[in-house]
PQR file of N, CA, C, O and H, with PARSE charges and radii, in Angstrom:
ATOM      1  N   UNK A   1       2.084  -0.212   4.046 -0.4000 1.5000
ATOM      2  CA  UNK A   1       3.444  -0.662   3.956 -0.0000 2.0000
ATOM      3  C   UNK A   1       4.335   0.534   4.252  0.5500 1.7000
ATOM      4  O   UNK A   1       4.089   1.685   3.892 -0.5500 1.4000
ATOM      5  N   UNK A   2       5.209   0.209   4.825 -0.4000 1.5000
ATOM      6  CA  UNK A   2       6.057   1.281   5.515 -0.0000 2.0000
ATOM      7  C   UNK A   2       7.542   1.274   4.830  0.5500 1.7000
ATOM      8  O   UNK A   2       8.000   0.178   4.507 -0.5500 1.4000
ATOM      9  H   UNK A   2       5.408  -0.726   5.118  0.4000 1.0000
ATOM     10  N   UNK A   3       8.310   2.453   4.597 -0.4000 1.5000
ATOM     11  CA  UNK A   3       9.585   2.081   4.482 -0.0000 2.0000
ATOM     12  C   UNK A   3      10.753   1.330   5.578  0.5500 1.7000
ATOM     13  O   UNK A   3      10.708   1.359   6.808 -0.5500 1.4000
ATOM     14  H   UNK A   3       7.938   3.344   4.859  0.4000 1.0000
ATOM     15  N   UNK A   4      11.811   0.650   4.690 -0.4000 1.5000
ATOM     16  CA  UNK A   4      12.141  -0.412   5.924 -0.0000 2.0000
ATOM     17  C   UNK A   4      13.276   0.568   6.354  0.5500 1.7000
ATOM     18  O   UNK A   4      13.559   1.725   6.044 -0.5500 1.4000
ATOM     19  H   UNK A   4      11.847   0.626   3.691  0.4000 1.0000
ATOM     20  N   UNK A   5      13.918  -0.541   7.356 -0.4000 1.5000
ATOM     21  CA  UNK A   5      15.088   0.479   8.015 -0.0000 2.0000
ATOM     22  C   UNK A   5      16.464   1.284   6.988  0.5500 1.7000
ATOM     23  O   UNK A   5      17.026   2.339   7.280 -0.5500 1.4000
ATOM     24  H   UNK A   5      13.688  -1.481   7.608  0.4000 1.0000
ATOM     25  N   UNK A   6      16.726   0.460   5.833 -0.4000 1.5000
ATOM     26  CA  UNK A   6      17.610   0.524   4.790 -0.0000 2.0000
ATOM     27  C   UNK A   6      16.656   1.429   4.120  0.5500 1.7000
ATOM     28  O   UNK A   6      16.949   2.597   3.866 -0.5500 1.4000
ATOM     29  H   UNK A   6      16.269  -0.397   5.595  0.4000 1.0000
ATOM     30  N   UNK A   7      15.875   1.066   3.922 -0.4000 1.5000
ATOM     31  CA  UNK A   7      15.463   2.547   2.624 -0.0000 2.0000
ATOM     32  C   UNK A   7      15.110   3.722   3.006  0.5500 1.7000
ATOM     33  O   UNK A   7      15.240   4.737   2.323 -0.5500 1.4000
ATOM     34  H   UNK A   7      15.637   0.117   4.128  0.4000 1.0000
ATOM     35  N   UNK A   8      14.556   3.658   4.316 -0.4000 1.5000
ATOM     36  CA  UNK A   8      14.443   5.288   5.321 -0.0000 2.0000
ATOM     37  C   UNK A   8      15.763   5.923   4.870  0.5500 1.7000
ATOM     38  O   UNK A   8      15.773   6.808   4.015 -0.5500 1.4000
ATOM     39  H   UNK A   8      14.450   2.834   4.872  0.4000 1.0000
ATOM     40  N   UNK A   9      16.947   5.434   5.488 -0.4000 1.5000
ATOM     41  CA  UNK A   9      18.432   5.422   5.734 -0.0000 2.0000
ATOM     42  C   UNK A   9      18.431   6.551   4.333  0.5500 1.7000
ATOM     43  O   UNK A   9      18.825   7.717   4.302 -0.5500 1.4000
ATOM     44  H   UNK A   9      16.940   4.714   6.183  0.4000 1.0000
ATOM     45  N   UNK A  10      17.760   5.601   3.100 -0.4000 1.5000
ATOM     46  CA  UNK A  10      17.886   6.414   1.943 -0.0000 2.0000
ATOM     47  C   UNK A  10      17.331   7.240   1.329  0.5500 1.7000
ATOM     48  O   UNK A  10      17.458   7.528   0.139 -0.5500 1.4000
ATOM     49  H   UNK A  10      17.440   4.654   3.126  0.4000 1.0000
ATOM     50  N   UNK A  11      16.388   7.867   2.447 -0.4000 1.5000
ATOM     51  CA  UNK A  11      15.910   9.219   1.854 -0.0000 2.0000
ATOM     52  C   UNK A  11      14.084   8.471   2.004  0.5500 1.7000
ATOM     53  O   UNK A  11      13.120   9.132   2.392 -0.5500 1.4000
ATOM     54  H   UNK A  11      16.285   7.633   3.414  0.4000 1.0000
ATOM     55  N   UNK A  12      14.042   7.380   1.692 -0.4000 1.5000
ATOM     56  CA  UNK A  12      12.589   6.898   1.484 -0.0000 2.0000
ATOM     57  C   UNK A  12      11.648   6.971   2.684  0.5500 1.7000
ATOM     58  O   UNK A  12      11.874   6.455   3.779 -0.5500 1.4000
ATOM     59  H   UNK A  12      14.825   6.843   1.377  0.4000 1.0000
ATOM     60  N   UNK A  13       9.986   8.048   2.166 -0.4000 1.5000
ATOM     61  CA  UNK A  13       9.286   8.586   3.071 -0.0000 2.0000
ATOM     62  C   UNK A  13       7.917   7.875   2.598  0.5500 1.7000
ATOM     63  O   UNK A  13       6.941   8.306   3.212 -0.5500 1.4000
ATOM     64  H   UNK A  13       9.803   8.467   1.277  0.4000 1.0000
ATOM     65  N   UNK A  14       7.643   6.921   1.680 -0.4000 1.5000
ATOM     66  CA  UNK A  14       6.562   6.739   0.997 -0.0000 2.0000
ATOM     67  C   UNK A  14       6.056   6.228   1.673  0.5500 1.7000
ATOM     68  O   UNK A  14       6.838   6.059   2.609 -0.5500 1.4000
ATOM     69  H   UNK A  14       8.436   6.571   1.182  0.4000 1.0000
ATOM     70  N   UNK A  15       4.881   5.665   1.955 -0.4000 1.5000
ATOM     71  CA  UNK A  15       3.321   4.720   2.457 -0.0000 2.0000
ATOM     72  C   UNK A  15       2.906   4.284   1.873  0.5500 1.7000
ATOM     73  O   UNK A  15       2.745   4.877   0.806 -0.5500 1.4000
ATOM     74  H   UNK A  15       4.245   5.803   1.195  0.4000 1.0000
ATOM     75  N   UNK A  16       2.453   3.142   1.966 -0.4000 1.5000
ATOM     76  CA  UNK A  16       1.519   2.692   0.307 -0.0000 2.0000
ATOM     77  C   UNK A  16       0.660   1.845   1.676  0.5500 1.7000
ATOM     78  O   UNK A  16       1.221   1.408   2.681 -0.5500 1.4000
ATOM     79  H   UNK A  16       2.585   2.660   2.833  0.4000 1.0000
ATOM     80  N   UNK A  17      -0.828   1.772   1.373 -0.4000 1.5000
ATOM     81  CA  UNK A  17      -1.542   0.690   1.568 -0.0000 2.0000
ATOM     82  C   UNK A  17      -2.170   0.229   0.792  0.5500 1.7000
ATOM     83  O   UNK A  17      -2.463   0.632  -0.334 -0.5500 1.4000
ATOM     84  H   UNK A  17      -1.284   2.127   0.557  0.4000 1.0000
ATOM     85  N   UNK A  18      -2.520  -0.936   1.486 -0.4000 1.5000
ATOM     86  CA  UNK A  18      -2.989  -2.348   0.319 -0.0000 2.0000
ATOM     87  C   UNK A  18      -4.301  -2.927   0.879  0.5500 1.7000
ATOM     88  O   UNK A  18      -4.626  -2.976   2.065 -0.5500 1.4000
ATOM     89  H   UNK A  18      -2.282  -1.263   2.400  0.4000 1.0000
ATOM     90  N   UNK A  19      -4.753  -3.207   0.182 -0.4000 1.5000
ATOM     91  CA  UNK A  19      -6.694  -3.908   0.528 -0.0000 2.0000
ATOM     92  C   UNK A  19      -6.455  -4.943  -0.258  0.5500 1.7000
ATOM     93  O   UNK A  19      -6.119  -4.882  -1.440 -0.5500 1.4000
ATOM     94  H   UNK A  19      -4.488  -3.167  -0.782  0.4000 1.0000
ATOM     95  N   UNK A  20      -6.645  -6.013   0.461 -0.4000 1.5000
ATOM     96  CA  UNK A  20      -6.831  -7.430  -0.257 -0.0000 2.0000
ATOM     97  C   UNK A  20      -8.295  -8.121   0.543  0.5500 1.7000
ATOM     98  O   UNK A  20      -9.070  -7.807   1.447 -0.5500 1.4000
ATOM     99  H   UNK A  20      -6.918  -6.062   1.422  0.4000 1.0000
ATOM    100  N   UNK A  21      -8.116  -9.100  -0.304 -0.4000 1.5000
ATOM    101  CA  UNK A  21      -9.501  -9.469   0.538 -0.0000 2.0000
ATOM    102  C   UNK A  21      -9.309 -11.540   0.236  0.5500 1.7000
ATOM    103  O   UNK A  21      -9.576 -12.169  -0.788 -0.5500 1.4000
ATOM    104  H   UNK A  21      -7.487  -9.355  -1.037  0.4000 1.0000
ATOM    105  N   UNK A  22      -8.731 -12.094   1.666 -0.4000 1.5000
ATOM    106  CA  UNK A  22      -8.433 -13.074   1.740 -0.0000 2.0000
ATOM    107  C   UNK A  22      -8.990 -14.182   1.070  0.5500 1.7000
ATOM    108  O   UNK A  22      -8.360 -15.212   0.829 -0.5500 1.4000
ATOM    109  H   UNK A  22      -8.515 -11.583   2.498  0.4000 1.0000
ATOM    110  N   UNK A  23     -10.441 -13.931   0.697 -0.4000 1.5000
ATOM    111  CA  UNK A  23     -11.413 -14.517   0.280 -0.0000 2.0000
ATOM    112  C   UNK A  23     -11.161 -15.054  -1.437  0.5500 1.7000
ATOM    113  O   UNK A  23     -11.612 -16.053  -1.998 -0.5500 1.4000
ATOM    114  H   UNK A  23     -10.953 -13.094   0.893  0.4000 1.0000
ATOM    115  N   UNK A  24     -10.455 -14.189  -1.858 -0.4000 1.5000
ATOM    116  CA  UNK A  24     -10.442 -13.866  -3.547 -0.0000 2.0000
ATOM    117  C   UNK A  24     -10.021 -12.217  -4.474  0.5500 1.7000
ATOM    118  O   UNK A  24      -9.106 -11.394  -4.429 -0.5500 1.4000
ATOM    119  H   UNK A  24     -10.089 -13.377  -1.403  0.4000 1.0000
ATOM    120  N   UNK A  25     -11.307 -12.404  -5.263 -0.4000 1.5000
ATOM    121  CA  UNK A  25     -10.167 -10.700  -5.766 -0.0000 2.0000
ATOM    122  C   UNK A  25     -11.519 -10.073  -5.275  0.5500 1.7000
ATOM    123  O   UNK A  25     -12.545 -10.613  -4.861 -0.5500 1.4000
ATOM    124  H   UNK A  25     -12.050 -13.073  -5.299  0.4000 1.0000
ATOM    125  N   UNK A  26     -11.210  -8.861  -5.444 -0.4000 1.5000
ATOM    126  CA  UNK A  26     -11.626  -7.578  -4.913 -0.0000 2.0000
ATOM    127  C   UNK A  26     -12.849  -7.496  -6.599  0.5500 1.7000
ATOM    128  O   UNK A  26     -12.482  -7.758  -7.745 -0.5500 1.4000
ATOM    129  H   UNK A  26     -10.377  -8.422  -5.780  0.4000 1.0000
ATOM    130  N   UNK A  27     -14.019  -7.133  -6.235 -0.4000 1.5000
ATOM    131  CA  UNK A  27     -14.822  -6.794  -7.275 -0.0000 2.0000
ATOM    132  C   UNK A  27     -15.089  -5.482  -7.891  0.5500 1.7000
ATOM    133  O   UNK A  27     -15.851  -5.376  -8.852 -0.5500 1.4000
ATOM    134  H   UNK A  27     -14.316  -6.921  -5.304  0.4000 1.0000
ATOM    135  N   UNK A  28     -14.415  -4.373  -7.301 -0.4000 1.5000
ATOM    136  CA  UNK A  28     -14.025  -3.342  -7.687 -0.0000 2.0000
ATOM    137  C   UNK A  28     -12.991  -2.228  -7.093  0.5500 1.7000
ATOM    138  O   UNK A  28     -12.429  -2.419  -6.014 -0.5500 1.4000
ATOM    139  H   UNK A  28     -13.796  -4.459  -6.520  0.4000 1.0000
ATOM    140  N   UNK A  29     -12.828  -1.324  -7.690 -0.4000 1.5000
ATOM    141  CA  UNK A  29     -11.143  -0.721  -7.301 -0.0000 2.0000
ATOM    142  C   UNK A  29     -11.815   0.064  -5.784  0.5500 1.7000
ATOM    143  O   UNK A  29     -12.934   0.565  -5.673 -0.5500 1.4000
ATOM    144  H   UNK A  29     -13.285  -1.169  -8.566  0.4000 1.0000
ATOM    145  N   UNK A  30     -10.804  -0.025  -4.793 -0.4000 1.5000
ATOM    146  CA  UNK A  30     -11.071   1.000  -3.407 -0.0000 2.0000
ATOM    147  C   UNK A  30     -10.317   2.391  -3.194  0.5500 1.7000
ATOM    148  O   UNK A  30     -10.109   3.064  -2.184 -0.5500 1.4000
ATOM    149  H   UNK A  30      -9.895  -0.432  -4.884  0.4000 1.0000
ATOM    150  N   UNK A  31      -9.928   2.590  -4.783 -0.4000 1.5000
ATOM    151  CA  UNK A  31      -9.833   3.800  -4.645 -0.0000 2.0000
ATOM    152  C   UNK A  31     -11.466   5.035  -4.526  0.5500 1.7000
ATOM    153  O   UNK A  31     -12.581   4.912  -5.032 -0.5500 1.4000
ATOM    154  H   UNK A  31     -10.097   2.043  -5.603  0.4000 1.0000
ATOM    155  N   UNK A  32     -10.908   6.072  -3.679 -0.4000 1.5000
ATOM    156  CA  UNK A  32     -12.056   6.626  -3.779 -0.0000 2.0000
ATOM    157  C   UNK A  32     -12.514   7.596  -4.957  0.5500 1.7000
ATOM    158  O   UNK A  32     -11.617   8.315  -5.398 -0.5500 1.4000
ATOM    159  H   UNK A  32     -10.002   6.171  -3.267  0.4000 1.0000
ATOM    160  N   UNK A  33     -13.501   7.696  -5.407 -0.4000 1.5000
ATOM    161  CA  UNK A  33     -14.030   8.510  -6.643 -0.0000 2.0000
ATOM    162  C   UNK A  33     -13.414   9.707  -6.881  0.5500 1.7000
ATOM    163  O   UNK A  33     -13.197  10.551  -6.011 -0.5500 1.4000
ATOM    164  H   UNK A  33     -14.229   7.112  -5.049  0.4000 1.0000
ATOM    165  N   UNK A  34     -13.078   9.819  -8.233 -0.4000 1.5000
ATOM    166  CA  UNK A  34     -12.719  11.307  -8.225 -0.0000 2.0000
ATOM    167  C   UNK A  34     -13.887  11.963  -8.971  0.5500 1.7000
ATOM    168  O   UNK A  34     -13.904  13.182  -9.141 -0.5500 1.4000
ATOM    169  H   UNK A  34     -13.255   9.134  -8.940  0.4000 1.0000
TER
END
């Protein structure tokens, strides 16, 4: 997910992505291990 044109405008640099899985829920987190 990207910042939109209005919140760039406002300073906003963040990224976020998202993993879904169309099917249902996700059976465990996709973060990677720390």
């Amino acid at each position: 997910m990207l910042p939109t044109d209005e919140t760039w405008a406002d300073g906003d640099r963040d990224v976020m992505c998202t993993v879904y899985d169309p099917q249902g829920k996700l059976k465990e987190s996709m973060l990677p291990p720390r």
